[in-house]
RODO-2510 file (C-alpha; in nm, 4 decimals, decimal comma):
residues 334
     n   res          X          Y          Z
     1     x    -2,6293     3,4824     3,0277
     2     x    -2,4011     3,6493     3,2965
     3     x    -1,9812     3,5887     3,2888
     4     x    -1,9459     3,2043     3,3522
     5     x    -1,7819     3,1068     3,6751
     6     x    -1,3956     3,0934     3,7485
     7     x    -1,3652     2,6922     3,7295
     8     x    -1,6580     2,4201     3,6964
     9     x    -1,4695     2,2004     3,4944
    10     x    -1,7029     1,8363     3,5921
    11     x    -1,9244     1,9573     3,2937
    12     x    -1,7129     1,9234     3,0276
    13     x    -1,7932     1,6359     2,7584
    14     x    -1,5907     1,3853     2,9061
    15     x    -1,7392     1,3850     3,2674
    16     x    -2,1202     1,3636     3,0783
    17     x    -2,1248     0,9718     3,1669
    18     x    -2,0397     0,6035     2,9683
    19     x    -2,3566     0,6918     2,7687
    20     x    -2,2071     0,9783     2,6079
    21     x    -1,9281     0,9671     2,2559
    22     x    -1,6469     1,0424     2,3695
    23     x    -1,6829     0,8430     2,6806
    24     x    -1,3654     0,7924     2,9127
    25     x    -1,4763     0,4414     3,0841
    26     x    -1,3007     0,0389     2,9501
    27     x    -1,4795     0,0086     2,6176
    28     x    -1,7663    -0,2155     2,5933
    29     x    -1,7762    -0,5826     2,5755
    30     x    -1,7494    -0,6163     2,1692
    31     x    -2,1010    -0,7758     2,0684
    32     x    -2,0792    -1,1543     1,9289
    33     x    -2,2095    -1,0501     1,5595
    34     x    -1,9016    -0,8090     1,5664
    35     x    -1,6829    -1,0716     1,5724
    36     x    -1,8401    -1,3489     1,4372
    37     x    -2,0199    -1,1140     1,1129
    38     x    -2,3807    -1,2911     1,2399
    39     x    -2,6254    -1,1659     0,9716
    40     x    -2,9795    -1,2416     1,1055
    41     x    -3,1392    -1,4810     0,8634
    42     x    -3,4294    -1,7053     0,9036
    43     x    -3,3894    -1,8365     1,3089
    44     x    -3,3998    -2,1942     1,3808
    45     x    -3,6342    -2,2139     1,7172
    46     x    -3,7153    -2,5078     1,9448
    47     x    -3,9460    -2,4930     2,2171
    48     x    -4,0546    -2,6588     2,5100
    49     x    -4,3043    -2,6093     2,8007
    50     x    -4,3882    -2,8057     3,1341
    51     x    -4,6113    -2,7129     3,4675
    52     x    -4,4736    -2,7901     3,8048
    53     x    -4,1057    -2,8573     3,6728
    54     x    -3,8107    -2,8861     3,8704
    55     x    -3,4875    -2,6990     3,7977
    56     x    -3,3227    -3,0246     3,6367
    57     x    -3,6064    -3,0953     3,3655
    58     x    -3,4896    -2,7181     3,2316
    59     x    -3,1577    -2,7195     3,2237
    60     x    -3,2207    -3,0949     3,0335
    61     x    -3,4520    -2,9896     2,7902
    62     x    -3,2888    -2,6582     2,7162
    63     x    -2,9682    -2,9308     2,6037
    64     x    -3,2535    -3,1190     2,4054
    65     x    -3,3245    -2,8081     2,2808
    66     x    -3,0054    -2,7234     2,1386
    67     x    -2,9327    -3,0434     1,9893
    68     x    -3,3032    -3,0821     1,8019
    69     x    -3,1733    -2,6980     1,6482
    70     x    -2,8879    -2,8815     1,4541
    71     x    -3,0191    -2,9942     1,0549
    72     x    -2,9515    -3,3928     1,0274
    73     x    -2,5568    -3,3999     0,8872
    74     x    -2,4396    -3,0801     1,0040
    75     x    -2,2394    -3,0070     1,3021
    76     x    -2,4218    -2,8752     1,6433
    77     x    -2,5041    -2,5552     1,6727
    78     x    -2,2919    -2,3649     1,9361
    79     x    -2,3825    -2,1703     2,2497
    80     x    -2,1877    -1,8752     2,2111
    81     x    -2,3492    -1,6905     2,5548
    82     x    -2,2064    -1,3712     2,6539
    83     x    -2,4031    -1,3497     2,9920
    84     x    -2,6771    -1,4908     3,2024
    85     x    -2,9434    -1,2332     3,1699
    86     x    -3,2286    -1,2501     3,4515
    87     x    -3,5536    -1,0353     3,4074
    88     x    -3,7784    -0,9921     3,7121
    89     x    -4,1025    -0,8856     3,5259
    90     x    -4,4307    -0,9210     3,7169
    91     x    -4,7551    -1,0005     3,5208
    92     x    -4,8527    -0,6534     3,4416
    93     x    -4,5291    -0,5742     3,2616
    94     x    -4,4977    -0,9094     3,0545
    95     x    -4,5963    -0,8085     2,7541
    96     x    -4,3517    -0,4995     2,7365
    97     x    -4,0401    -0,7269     2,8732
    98     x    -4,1436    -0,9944     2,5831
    99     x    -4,1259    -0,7507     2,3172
   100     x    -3,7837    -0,5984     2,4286
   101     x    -3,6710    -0,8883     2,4027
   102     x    -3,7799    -0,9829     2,0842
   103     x    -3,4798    -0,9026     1,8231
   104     x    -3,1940    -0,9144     2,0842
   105     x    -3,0612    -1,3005     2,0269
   106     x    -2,8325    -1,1915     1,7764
   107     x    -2,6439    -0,8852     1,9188
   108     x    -2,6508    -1,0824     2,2875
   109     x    -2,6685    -1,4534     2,2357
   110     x    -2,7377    -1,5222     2,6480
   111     x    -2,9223    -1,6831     2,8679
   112     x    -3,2236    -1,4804     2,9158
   113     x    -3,4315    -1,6214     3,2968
   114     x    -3,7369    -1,4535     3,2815
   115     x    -3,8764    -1,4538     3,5808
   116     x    -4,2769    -1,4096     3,6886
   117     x    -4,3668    -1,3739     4,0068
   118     x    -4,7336    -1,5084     4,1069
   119     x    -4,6877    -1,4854     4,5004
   120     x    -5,0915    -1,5434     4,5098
   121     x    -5,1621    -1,7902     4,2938
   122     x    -5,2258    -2,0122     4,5794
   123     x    -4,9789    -2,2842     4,4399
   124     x    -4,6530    -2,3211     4,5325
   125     x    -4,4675    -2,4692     4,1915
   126     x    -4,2512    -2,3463     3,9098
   127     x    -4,4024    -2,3540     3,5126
   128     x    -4,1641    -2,3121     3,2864
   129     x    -4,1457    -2,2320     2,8881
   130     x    -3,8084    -2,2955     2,7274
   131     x    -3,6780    -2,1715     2,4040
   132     x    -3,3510    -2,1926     2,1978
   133     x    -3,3446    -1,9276     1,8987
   134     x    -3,0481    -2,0114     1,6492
   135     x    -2,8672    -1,8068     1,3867
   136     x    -2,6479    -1,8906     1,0742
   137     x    -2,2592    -1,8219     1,0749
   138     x    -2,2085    -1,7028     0,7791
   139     x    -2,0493    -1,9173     0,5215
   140     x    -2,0633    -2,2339     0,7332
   141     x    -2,3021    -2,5128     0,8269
   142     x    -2,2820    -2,3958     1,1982
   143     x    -2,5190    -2,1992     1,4178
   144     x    -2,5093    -1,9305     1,7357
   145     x    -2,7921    -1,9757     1,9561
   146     x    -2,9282    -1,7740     2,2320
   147     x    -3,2058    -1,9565     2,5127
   148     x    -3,5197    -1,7764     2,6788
   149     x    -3,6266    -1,9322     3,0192
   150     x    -3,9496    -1,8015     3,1166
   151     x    -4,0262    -1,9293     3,4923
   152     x    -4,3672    -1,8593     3,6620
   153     x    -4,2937    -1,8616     4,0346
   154     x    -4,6379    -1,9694     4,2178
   155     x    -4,6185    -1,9202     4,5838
   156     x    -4,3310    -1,8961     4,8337
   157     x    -4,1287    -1,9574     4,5053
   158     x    -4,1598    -1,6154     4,4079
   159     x    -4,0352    -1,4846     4,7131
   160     x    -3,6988    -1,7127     4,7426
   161     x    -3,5555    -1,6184     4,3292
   162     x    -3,1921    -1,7102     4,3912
   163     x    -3,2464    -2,0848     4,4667
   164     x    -3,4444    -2,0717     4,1472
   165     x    -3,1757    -1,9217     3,8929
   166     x    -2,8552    -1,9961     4,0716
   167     x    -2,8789    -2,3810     3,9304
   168     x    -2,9523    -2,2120     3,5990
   169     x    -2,6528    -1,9695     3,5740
   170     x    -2,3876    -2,0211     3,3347
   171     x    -2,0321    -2,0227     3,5302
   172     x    -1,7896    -1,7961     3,4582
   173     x    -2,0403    -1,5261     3,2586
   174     x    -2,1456    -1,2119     3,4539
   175     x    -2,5069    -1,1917     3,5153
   176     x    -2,7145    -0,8900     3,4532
   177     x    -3,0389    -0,8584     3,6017
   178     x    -3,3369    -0,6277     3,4452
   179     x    -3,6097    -0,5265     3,6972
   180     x    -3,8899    -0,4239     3,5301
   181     x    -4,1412    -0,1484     3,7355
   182     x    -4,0204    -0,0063     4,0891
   183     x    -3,8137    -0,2118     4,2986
   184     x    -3,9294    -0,3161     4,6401
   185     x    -3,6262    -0,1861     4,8195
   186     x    -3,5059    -0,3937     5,1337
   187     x    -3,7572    -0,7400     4,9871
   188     x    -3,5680    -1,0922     5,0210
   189     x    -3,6343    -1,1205     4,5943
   190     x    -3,4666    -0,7532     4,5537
   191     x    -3,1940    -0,8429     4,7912
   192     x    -3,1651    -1,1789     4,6649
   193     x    -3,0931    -1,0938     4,2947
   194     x    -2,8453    -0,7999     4,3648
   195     x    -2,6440    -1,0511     4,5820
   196     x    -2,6171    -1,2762     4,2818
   197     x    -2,6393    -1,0173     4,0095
   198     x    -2,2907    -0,8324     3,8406
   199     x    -2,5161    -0,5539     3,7139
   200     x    -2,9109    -0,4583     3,8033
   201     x    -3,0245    -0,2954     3,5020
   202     x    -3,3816    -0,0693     3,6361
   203     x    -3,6143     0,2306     3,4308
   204     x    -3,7004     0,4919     3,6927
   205     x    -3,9719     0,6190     3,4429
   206     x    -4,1583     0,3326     3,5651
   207     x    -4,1583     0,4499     3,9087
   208     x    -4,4560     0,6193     4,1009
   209     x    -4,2496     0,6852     4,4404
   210     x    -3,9964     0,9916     4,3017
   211     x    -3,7572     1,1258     4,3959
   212     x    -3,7662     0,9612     4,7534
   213     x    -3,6876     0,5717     4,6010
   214     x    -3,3282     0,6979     4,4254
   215     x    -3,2648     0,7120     4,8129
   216     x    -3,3420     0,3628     4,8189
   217     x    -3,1592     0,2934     4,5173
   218     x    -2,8264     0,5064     4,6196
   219     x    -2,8009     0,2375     4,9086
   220     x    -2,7162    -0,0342     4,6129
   221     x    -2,4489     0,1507     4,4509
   222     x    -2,1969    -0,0465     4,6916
   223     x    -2,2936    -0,3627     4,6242
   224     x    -2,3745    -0,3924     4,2139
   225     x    -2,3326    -0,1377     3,9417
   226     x    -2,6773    -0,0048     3,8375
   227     x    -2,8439     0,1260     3,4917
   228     x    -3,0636     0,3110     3,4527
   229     x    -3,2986     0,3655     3,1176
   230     x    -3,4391     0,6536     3,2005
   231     x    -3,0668     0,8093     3,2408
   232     x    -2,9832     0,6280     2,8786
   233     x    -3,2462     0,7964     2,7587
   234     x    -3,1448     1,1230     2,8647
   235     x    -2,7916     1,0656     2,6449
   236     x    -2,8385     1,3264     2,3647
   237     x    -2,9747     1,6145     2,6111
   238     x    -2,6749     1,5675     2,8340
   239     x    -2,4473     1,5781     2,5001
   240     x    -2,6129     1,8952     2,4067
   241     x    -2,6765     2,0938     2,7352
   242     x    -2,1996     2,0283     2,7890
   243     x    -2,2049     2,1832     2,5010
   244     x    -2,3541     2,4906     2,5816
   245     x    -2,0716     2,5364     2,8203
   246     x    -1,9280     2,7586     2,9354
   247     x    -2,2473     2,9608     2,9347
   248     x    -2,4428     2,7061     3,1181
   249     x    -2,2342     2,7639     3,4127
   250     x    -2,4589     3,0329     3,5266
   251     x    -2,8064     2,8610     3,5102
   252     x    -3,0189     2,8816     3,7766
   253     x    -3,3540     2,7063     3,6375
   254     x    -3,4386     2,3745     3,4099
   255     x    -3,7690     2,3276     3,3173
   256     x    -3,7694     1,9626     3,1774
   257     x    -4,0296     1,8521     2,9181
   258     x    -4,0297     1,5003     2,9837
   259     x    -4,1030     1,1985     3,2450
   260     x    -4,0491     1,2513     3,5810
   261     x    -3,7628     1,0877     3,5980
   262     x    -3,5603     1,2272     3,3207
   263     x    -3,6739     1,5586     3,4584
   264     x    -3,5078     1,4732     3,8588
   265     x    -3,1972     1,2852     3,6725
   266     x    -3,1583     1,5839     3,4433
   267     x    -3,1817     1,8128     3,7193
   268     x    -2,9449     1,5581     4,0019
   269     x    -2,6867     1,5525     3,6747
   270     x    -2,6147     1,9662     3,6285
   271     x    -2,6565     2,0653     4,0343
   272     x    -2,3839     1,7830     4,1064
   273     x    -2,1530     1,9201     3,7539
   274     x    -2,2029     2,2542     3,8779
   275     x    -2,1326     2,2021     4,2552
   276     x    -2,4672     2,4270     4,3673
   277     x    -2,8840     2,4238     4,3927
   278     x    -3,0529     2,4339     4,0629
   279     x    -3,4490     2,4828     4,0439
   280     x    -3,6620     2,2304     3,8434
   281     x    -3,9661     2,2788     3,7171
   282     x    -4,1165     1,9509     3,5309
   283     x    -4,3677     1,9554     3,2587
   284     x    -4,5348     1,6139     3,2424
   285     x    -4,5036     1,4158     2,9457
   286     x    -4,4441     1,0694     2,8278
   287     x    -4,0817     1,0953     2,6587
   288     x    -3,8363     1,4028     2,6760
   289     x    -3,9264     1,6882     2,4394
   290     x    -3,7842     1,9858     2,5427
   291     x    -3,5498     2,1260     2,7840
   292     x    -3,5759     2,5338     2,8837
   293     x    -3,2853     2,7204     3,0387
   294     x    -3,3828     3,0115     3,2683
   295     x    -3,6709     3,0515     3,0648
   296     x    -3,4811     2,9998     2,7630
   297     x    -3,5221     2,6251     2,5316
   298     x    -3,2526     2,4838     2,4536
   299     x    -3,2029     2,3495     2,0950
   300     x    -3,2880     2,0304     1,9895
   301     x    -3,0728     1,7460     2,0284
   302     x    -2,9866     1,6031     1,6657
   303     x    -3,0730     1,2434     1,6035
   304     x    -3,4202     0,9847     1,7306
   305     x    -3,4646     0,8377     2,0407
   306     x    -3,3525     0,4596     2,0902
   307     x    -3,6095     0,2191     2,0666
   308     x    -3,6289     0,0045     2,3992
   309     x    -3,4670    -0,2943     2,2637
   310     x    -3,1696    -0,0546     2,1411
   311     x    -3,1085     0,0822     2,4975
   312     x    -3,1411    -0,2267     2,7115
   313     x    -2,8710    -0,3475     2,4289
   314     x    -2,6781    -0,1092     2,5303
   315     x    -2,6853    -0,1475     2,8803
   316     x    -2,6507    -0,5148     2,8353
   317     x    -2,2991    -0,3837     2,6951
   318     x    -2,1934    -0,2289     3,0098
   319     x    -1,9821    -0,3604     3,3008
   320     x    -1,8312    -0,0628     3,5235
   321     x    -2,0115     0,0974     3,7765
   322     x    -2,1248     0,4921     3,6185
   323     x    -1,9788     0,7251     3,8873
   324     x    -2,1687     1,0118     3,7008
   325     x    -2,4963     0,8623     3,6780
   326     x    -2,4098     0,7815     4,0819
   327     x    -2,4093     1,1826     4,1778
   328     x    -2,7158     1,2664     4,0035
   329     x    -2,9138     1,0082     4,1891
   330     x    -2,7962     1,1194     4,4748
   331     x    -2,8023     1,4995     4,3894
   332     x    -3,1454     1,4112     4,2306
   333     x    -3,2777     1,2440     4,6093
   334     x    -3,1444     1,5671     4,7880
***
């Protein structure tokens, strides 16, 4: 590679984003098994389920709930949330959003709303399944516990989401809000839930419209910090392509082996480090595997990918807004 430039200093390590070691934003919210040494064992679980509920039969029977989790003599278990967490996962995505969350009480003891929408059903009611998952403090008789909410919206319900959770919110907890496949920008639900909503946490890999809807999404930046997972994701690569400075300066071409998205955010990330245009050629596949350099591949990152419970963790740990992931959206919609 050619002489690097005079002065590009945005790529050094600490301007690679909150995802990277090393990072320069508040540090995360400590998780509640770092402070109170939870070590998964056995989980006490309680459910409950009910057609055509209103709001006040679930907040009642998740208290039911928690007081059929404590053992006859020993004290009640506590809800030790961190967060309300609300997931907006339509039908097709279920599955996937269930089995994210499968594993997470423990790190995140929350509130999890997860909320189906079922605009056609031709009803116009709210079913709801309830559970409260409980785990041991060590050394005592006492338990942390962590509730699931899954809501079915039938109707006009699923188009009007905020009078839905807002009675279901715990006060004084931020709220982080996981929308699972591509956002209908300007929609009463989408608008509905960033109004309420401290953090919307999105995947752009499961978008079809790129790069025109990180337009769309840029237009939120003002009004709730955003994740991304498909930016997570990208994490190591970003660590490893700053550390080819300073003779990355003088790059003129990425060819990105990987999703669509990782391949526009990849590509949005070094033109708006470097200041200047930056061909991209993408490679179609299902998860990152390679990244080439003006022909050139780049090594390989050290380390495995995160499985999807392990980045929406993660994310779930974040509360600042990620000026850096910010300019490669927009540098990426360009």
């Amino acid at each position: 590679m050619a002489a690097r430039p005079a002065r590009v200093p945005e790529l050094r390590r600490r301007h690679l984003g909150p995802a990277e070691l090393g990072r320069t934003d508040p540090p995360r919210r400590p998780r509640v098994e770092e402070n109170l040494s939870i070590v998964p064992e056995p989980a006490l679980l309680e459910r409950w389920s009910g057609e055509d509920v209103r709001l006040a039969d679930v907040e009642s029977q998740l208290a039911r709930l928690r007081e059929a989790t404590a053992e006859e003599g020993s004290p009640p278990s506590i809800r030790t949330s961190v967060m309300t967490h609300i997931a907006w996962v339509p039908e097709e995505w279920a599955d996937a959003a269930r089995a994210t969350l499968a594993g997470m009480a423990e790190e995140h003891p929350s509130r999890t709303l997860l909320l189906v929408p079922l605009p056609d059903s031709g009803h116009d009611r709210i079913d709801a399944e309830a559970s409260v998952e409980c785990y041991r403090l060590p050394g005592t008789e006492r338990h942390v516990c962590s509730e699931v909410v899954e809501l079915q919206l039938h109707g006009p319900r699923a188009k009007a989401p905020a009078s839905v959770v807002s009675p279901l919110l715990i006060s004084d907890l931020p709220v982080f809000c996981r929308w699972r496949g591509e956002p209908p920008f300007g929609s009463p639900e989408l608008d509905q839930l960033v109004a309420i909503a401290d953090r919307l946490i999105v995947d752009s890999t499961e978008w079809e419209d790129l790069p025109y809807a990180y337009t769309r999404l840029a237009e939120l930046f003002e009004r709730t910090a955003v994740s991304d997972i498909a930016w997570a994701r990208t994490a190591r690569w970003r660590a490893l392509l700053a550390s080819l400075w300073p003779e990355i300066g003088d790059v003129s071409a990425i060819r990105v082996h990987g999703t669509a998205a990782q391949a526009y955010l990849l590509a949005g990330w070094l033109r708006s480090r470097l200041g200047r245009e930056l061909a991209l050629e993408h490679v179609e596949s299902d998860r990152l595997e390679g990244i080439d350099l003006d022909g050139e591949p780049a090594p390989f990152p050290p380390g495995d990918p995160p499985s999807p419970s392990n980045v929406l963790s993660e994310e779930l740990d974040r509360f600042t807004r990620d000026p850096i992931y910010e300019a490669a959206v927009r540098s990426a919609s360009s």
